[in-house]
C-alpha positions in Angstrom: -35.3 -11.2 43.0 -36.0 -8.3 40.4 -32.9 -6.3 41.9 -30.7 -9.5 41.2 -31.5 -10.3 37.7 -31.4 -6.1 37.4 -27.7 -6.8 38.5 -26.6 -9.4 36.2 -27.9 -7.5 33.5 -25.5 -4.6 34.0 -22.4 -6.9 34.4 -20.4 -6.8 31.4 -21.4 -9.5 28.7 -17.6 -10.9 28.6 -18.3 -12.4 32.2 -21.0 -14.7 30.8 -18.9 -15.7 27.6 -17.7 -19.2 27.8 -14.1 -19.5 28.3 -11.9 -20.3 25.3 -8.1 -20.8 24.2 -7.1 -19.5 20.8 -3.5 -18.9 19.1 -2.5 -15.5 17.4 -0.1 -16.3 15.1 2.0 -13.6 13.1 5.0 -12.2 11.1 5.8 -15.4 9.5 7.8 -14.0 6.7 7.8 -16.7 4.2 10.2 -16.3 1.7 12.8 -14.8 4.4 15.4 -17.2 5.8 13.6 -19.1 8.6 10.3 -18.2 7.7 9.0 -21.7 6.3 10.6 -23.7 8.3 9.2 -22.0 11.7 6.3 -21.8 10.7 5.8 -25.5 10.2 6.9 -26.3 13.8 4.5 -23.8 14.6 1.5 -25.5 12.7 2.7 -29.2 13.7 2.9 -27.5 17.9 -0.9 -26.4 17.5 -1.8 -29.8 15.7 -0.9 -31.6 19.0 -2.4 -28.9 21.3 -5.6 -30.7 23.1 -7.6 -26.9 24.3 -6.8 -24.4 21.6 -10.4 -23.7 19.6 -8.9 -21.8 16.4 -5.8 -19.8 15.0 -5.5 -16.2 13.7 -2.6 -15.6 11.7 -2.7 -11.5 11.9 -0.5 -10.6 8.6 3.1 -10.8 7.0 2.2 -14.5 5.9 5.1 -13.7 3.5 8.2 -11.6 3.0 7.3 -10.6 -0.6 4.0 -11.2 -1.7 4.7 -13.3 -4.4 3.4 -16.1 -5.7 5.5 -18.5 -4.8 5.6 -17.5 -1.4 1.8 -17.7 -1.1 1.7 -20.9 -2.5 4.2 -22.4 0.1 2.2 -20.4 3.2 -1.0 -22.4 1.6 0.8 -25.9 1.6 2.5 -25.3 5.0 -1.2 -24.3 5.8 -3.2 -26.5 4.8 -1.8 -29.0 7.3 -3.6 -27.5 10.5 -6.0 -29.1 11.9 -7.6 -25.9 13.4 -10.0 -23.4 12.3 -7.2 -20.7 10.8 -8.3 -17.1 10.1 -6.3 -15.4 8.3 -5.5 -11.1 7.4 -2.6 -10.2 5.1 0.1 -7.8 6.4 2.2 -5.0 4.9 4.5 -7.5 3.6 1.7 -9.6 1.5 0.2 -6.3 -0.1 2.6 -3.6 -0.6 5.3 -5.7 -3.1 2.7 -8.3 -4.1 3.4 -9.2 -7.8 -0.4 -10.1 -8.1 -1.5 -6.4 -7.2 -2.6 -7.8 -3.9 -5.2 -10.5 -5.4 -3.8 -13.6 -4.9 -4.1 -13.3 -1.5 -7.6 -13.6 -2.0 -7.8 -15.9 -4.0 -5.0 -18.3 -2.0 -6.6 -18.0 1.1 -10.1 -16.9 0.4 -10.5 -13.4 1.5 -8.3 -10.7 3.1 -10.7 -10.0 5.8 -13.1 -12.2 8.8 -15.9 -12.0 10.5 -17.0 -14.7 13.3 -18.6 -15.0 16.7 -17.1 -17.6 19.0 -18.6 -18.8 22.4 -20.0 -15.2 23.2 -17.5 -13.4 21.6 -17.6 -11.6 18.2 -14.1 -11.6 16.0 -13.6 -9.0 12.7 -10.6 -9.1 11.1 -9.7 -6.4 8.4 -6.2 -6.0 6.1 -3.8 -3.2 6.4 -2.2 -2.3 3.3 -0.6 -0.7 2.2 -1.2 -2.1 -1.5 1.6 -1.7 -3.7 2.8 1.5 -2.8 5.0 2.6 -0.1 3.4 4.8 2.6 1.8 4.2 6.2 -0.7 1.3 6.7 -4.0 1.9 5.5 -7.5 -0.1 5.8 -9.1 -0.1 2.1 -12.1 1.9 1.6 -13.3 -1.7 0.8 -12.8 -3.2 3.8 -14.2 0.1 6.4 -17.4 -0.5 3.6 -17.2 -4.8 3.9 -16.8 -3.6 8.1 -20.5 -1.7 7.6 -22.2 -4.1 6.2 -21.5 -6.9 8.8 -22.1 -4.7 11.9 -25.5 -3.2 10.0 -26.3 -7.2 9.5 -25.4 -8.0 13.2 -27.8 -5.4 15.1 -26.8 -7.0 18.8 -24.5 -4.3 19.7 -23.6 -5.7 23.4 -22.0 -8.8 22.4 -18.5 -8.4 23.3 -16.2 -7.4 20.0 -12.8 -8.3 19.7 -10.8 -6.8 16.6 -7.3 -8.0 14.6 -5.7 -5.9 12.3 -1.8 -6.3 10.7 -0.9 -2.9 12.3 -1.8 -0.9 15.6 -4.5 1.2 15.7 -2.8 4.1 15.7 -0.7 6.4 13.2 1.1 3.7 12.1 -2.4 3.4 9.6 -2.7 6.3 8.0 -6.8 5.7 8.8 -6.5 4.5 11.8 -9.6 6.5 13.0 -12.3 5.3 10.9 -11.6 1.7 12.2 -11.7 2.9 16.0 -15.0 5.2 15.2 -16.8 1.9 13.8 -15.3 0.0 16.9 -16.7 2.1 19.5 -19.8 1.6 17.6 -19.7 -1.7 19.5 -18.9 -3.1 22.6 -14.9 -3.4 21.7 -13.2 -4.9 24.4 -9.8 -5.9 22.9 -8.0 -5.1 19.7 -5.3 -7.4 18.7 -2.0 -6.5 15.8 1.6 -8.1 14.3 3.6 -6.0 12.6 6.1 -4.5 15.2 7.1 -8.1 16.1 7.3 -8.2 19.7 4.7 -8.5 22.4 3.3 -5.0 24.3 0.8 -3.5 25.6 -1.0 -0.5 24.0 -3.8 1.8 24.6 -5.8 3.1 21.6 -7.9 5.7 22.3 -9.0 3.5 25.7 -9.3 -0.2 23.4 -6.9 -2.3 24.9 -4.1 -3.3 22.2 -2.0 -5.5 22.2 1.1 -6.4 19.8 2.3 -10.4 19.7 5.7 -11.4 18.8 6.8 -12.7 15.5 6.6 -16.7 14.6 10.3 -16.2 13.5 12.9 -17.3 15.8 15.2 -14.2 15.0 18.4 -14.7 17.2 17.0 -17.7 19.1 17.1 -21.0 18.3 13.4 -21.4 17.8 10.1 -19.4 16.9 6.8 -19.1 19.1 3.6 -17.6 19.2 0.9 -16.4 21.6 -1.8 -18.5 22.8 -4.4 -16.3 24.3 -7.0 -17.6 27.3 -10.2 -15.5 27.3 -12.7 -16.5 30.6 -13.5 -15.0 33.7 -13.8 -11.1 32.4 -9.7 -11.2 31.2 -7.7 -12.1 28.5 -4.6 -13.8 29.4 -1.3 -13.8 27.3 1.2 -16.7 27.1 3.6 -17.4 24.7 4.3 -20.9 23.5 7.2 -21.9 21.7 7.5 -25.5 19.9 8.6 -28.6 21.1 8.7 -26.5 24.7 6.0 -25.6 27.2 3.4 -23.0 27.5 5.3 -19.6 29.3 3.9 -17.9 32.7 1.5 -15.2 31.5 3.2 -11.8 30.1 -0.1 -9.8 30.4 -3.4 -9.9 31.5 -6.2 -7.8 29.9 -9.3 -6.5 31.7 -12.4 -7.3 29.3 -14.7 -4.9 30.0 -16.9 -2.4 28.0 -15.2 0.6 26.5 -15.1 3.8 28.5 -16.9 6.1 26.0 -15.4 9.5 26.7 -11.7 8.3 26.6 -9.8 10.7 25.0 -7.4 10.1 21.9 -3.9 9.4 22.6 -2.9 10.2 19.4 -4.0 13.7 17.7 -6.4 13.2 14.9 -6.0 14.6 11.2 -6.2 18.1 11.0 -7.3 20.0 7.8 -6.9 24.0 9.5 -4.2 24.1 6.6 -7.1 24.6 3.9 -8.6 27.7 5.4 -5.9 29.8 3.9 -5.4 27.5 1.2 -5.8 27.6 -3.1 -9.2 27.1 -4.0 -11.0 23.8 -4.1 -13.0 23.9 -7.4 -14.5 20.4 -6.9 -14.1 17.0 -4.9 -15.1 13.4 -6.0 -14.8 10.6 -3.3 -14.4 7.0 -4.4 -15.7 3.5 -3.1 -12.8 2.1 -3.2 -9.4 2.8 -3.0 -7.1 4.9 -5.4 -3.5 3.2 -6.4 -3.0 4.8 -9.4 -2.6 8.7 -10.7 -4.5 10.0 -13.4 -4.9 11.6 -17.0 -6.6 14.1 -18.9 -8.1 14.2 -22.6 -8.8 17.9 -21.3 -12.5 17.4 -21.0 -11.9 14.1 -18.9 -10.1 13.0 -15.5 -9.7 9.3 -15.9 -9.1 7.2 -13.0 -8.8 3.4 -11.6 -9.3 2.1 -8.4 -9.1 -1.4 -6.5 -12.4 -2.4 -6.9 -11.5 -2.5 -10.3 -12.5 0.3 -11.7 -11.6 2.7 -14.7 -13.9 5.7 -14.9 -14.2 9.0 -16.5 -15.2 12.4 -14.5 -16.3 15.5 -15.8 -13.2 18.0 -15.6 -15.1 21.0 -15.1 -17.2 19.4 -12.4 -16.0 16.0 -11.1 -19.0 14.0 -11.7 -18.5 10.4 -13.2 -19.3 10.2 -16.5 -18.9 6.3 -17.5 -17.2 3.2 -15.8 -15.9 0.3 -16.9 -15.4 -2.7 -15.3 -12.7 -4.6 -15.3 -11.8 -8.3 -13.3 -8.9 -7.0 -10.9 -7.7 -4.1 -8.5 -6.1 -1.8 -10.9 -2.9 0.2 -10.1 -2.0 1.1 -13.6 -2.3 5.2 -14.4 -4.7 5.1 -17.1 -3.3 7.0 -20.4 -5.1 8.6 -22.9 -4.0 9.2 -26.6 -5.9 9.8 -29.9 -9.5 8.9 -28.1 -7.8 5.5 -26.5 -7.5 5.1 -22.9 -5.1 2.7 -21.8 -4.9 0.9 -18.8 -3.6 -2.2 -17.1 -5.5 -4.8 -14.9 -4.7 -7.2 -11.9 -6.5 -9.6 -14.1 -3.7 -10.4 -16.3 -5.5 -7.6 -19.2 -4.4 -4.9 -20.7 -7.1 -2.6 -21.7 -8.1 0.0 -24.6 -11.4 1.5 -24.1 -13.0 4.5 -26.0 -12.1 7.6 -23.9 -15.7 9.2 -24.8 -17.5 6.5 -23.8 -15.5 3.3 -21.6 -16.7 1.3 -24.2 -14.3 -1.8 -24.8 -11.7 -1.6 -28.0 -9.5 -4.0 -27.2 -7.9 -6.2 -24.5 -4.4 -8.0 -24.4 -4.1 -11.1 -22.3 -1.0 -11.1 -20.2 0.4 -14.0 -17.8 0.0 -12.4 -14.8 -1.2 -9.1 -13.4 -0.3 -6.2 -15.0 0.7 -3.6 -12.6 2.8 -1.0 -15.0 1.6 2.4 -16.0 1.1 2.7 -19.7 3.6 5.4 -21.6 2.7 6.2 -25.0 3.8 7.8 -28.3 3.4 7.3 -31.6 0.6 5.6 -31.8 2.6 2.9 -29.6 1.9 1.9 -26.0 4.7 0.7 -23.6 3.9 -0.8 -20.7 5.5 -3.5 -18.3 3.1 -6.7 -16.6 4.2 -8.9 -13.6 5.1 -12.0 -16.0 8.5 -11.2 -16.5 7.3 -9.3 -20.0 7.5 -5.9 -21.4 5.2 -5.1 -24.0 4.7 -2.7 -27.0 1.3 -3.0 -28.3 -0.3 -0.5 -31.1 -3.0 1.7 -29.6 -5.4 1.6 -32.1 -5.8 -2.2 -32.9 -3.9 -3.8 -29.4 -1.7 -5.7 -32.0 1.5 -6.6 -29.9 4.4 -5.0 -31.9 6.9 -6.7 -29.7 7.9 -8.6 -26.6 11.1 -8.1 -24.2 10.6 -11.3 -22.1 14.0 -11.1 -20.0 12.6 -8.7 -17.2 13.5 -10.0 -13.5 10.8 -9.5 -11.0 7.7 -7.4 -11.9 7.1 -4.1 -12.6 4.8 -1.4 -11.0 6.1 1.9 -13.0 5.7 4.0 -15.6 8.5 3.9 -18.4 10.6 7.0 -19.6 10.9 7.6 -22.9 13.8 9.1 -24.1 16.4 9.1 -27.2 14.7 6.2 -28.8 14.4 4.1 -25.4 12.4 2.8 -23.2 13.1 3.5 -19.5 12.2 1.2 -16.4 13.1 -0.7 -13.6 11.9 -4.1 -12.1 11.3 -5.4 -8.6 14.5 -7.6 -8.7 16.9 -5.6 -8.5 16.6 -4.7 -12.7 16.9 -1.8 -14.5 16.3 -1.6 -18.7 17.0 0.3 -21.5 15.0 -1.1 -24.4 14.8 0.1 -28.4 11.7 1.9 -28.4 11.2 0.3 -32.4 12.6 -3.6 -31.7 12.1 -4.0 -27.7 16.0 -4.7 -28.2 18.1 -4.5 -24.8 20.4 -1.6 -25.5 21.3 -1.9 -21.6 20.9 -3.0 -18.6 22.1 -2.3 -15.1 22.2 -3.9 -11.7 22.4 -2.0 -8.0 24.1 -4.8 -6.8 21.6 -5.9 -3.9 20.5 -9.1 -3.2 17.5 -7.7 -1.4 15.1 -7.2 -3.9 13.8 -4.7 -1.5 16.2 -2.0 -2.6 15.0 -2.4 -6.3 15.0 1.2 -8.2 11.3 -0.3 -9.4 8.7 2.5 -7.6 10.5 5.6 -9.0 9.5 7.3 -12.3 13.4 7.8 -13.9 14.3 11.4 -14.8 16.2 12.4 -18.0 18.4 14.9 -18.9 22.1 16.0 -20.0 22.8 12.5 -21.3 21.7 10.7 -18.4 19.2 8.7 -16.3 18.6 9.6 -12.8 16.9 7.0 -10.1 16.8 7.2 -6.0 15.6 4.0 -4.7 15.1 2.4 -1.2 18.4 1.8 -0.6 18.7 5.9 -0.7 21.4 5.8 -3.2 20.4 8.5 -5.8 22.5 7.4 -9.2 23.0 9.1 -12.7 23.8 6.7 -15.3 24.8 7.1 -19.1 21.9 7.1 -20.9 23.4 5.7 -24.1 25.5 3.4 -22.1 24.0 2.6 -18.8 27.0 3.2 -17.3 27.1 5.0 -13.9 28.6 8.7 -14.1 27.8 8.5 -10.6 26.4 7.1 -7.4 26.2 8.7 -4.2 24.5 7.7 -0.6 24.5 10.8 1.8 22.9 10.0 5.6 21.8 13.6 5.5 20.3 13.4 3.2 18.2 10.0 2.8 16.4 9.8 -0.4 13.8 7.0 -1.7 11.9 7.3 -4.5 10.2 10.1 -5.1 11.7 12.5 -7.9 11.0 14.7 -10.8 12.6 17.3 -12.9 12.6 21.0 -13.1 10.4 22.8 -15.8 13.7 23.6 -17.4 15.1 20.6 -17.2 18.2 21.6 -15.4 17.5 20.4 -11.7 16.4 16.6 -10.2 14.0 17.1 -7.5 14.1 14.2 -4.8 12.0 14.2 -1.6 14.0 12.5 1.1 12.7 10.1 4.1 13.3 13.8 6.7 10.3 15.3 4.4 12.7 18.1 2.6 12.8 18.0 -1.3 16.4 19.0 -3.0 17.4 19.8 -6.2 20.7 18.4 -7.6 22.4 20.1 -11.0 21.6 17.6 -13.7 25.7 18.6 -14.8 26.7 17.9 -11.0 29.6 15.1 -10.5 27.6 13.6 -7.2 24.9 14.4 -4.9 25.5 17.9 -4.6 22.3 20.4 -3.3 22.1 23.0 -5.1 18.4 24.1 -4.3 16.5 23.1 -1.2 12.8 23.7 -0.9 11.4 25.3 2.4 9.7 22.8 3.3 10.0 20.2 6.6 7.0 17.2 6.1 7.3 14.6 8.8 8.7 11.3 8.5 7.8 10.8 4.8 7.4 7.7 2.3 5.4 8.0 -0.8 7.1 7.2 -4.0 5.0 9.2 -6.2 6.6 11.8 -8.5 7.6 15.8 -7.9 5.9 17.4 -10.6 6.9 20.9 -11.9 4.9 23.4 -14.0 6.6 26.8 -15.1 7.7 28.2 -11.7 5.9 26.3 -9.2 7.2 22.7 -8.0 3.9 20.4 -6.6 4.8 17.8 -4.0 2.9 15.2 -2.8 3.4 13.0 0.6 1.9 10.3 2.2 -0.3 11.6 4.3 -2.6 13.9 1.8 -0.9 17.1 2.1 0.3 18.6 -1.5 2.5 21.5 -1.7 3.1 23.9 -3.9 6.5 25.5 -3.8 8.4 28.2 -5.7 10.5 27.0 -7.9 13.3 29.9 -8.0 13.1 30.6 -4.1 11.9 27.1 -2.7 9.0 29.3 -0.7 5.7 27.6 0.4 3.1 29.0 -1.9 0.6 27.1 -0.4 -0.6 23.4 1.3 -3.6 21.5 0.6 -4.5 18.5 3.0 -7.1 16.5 1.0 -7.1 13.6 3.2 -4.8 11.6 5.5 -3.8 9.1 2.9 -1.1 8.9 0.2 -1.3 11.2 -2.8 -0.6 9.1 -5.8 1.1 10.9 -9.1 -0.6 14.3 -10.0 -1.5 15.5 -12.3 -1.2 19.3 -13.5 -4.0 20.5 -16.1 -3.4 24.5 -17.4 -4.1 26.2 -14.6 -5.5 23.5 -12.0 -3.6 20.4 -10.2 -5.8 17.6 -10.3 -4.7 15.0 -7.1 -6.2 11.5 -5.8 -5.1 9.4 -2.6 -4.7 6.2 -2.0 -8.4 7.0 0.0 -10.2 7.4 -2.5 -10.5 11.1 -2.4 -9.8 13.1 -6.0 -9.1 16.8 -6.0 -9.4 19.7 -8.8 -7.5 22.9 -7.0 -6.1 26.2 -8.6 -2.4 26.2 -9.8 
């Protein structure tokens, strides 16, 4: 009798669970062309199901992030009958005019944790938030992730994890989910995002990708409805209106096999051995969307906790923090002892640089998402309400209003010949009177897609002109008196996006293209013509943030925490730095020392 009960106690847990139906829903794209609509037949489908126990809808609820489109995902929503959890995908977060917070506050959190007949369910979002780059888990969540698995000691239940993205290099931190996952007793991780069903092994975890709700090229949508009994997890698909399909796959559920090796290779940081010098390190806990500034004896910052701090430049310890009511992705800016900075709480902020202490606050309409530019004793700085504002820095007076933006805006304006510089997520781009908030142009790329919007990039002028590379990988010099294009050029060789910058000597436009390789164009060229190329060769690269040069050296940042440091005459490799394996947001160069943060929440003070 002892030797049987020994027995069932080894058997894996999964084989004592009760057996259960539930849907995986994903990739509805609201806001796209069939996005609503499928997903109603979808939600009226489960509605008349009789043996399904609850729905997870695993991320890209929307196409855009907006508003609007949450709102209509809500409604659509609201009308199941079933238990719905729900994650946000790359398509909520990373053009969401709310600074990814109305998410939360739509659909009550961005990330679940329940237990289910046996089972245990966590459910964590992928970024990334508002700037373009691989996925990434916030710092948030991996923390939120801690705190329920320290508060649910029973380590053998059987763990079953949903995330927007595979668990692979597709997130940027990838790793740090697994790691906590084979903590427990993971049996089966579930993702959206690629929109079609397969079959994936991470790091010996069973994944597995369903299909998108959208119909595509068929005639109707469909989703997954997944059986989980007798030790497997079977996949079907269902369509609405038709009957449930013959099983696509079956999943073992069994414990992990701890000494599975990775599939994928992990980060590696050799590159620092031979490296600049480090001179200190700060680690946030949360995550960094912003770049950062300098009163020389400060390094402000923000993050998405909502966060605006000061560190120590010499040493990197925090000196104060305020708190504001929103993730921030605003660049804080200093000027005459006033730090500036915008809030996913619909504020704009002027705190006391020594100190944090509050000066002032504007109330916007929505969130405020736009780095702050400033000059004489005037802040510029573009919210999500349609509204660009000047404001003075010393009392937060608005000076005046440009209310015709289209879309939102995430930037930092240029400032340059008496305008103000910036584009909007629609498609907009703006010339305003720095004095009036006059439009002394406009101009338009054409697209419908507001996808392809010359909105991420920090515009770059010189020789009578503005020059912007956008997703559409057009790189375009316009007039800057007139707006009008001098040119406009789209080379498959050489596939820019939206990170750029200008020579110290203000005669060459840097762009990093989508290959990883950074070219210089002559600011008097007549096209896209390469006149400098860096010697460089990143991977598959997307981070929008700027090229910044300083005298002779050019510093480059990526989206997987690697910042170089090239020559500016020859294009050489002076040297890399690999600070983490998530996106370096704009730098900042201080004297001698380049001062970097990633979307991680590391920060970085290294020798020029």
């Amino acid at each position: 009798m002892k030797r049987i009960i020994l027995i069932l106690l080894l058997l894996p847990f999964s084989l004592f669970g009760q057996s259960f139906k539930f849907a995986q829903v994903t990739d509805t794209h609201i806001g796209g062309s069939t996005g609503a609509d499928d997903l109603r037949r979808t939600v009226k489908d489960l509605n008349e199901s009789k043996d399904i126990d609850f729905v997870i809808l695993s991320g890209d609820v929307t196409e855009f992030g907006s508003d609007e489109e949450l709102a209509l995902g809500k409604q659509i929503l609201d009308s199941l009958k079933l238990p719905l959890y729900i994650l946000p995908g790359n398509h909520d977060s990373n053009w969401s005019e709310s600074g990814a917070n109305s998410f939360r506050k739509v659909f009550g959190s961005e990330t679940f944790f329940f237990e289910h007949k046996g089972f245990q369910f966590v459910g964590s979002a992928s970024g990334p938030n508002m700037r373009m780059s691989p996925g990434q888990i916030p710092r948030e969540n991996l923390v939120w992730i801690d705190s329920v698995f320290q508060g649910n000691l029973n380590r053998e239940k059987p763990l079953i994890s949903i995330n927007h993205y595979p668990l692979n290099a597709d997130l940027n931190n990838w790793y740090e989910l697994i790691d906590r996952l084979k903590s427990r007793n993971i049996q089966l991780a579930l993702c959206g995002h690629g929109h079609q069903n397969q079959l994936y092994d991470w790091e010996g975890i069973p994944g597995v990708m369903s299909r998108s709700n959208l119909r595509a090229k068929d005639s109707i949508g469909g989703y997954n409805v997944i059986s989980i009994g007798n030790g497997n997890a079977i996949f079907q698909v269902k369509r609405p209106l038709g009957s449930l399909e013959s099983p696509w796959l079956t999943v073992a559920l069994k414990p992990l096999n701890k000494d599975s090796k990775p599939v994928v290779i992990r980060p590696n940081y050799e590159v620092n051995t031979n490296s600049t010098k480090l001179i200190w390190e700060f680690e946030d806990h949360g995550d960094i969307g912003a770049g950062l500034d300098s009163d020389g004896k400060h390094i402000f910052a923000a993050n998405t906790v909502g966060d605006v701090y000061a560190l120590n430049a010499k040493s990197g310890k925090k000196v104060w923090t305020f708190k504001t009511g929103g993730k921030v992705y605003s660049t804080p800016t200093v000027s005459k002892g006033v730090l500036v900075v915008g809030s996913s709480d619909h504020y704009i902020y002027g705190l006391n640089a020594k100190n944090g202490q509050l000066i002032w606050k504007l109330e916007t309409k929505k969130a405020v998402l736009g780095s702050p530019a400033i000059k004489s004793g005037k802040v510029f700085i573009g919210g999500s309400d349609g509204i660009f504002r000047a404001i003075d820095l010393k009392s937060g007076d608005l000076i005046w209003e440009f209310k015709a933006v289209h879309g939102y805006v995430s930037s930092k304006p240029t400032l340059a010949d008496g305008k103000v510089i910036f584009g909007s997520w629609s498609n907009g781009f703006y010339a305003l009177n720095e004095q009036n908030g006059a439009l002394v142009w406009a101009w338009d790329n054409g697209h419908q897609n507001r996808m392809f919007s010359a909105a991420a990039c920090y515009p770059v002028v010189s020789n009578g002109r503005v020059f912007i590379v956008a997703p559409d990988r057009f790189m375009t010099a316009l007039d800057l008196k007139t707006g009008k294009e001098i040119w406009r050029e789209k080379n498959p060789d050489i596939r820019v996006r939206e990170s750029m910058g200008l020579s110290a000597d203000g005669q060459t436009v840097y762009a990093k293209t989508m290959d990883g390789e950074v070219i210089g164009v002559p600011v008097t060229s007549s096209g896209l013509t390469v006149s400098w190329k860096a010697k460089l060769k990143l991977p598959y690269e997307l981070a929008p943030s700027a090229i910044k040069s300083e005298k002779d050296v050019v510093i480059v940042p990526s989206d997987k925490g690697l910042l170089t440091a090239v020559q500016a005459k020859t294009g050489a490799i002076l040297w890399q730095y690999k600070i983490s394996n998530g996106m370096i947001n704009p730098v900042l160069i201080l004297k001698n020392k380049v001062i970097a943060s990633t979307m991680d929440g590391k920060i970085v003070q290294l020798a020029l």
